[in-house]
LOPADO-566910 format. One record per residue (C-alpha): residue number from 1; residue in one letter; x, y, z. Coordinates in steps of 0.5 Angstrom, whole numbers, m for minus. Layout:
BEGIN
pos;code;u;v;w
NUM;A;X;Y;Z
...
***
This chain:
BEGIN
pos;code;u;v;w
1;X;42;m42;15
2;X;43;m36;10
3;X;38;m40;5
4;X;33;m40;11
5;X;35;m32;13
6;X;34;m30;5
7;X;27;m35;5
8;X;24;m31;11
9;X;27;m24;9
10;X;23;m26;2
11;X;17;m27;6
12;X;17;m21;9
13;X;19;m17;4
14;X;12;m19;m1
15;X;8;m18;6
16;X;11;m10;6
17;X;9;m9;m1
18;X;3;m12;0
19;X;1;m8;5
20;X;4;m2;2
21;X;0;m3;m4
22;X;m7;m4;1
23;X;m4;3;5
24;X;m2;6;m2
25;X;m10;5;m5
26;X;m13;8;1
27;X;m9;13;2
28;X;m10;14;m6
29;X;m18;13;m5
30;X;m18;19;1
31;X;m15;24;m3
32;X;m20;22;m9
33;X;m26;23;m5
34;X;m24;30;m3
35;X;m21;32;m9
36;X;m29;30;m12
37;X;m32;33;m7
38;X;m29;40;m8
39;X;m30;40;m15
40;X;m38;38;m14
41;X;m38;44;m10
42;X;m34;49;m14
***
C-alpha cells in the first residue's frame, strides 16, 4: 500500500511540474511580449 501511495504521489507530482512549467512559459511569454511592445514604442 505505501509502495502504491508513493507511485501515485510520483505521478502527481511530475504532473504539477509539467503544468508548472507550461503556466511558467506562458506567464514568461506574456511579460515578454509587453516588455517588447514598450521598448518598439519607446
Amino acid at each position: 500500500a505505501i509502495l502504491a501511495a508513493s507511485q501515485m504521489l510520483q505521478s502527481w507530482v511530475s504532473v504539477a511540474l509539467v503544468a508548472g512549467v507550461i503556466v511558467a512559459a506562458f506567464i514568461g511569454t506574456m511579460i515578454g511580449k509587453r516588455i517588447v511592445k514598450k521598448h518598439l514604442a519607446a
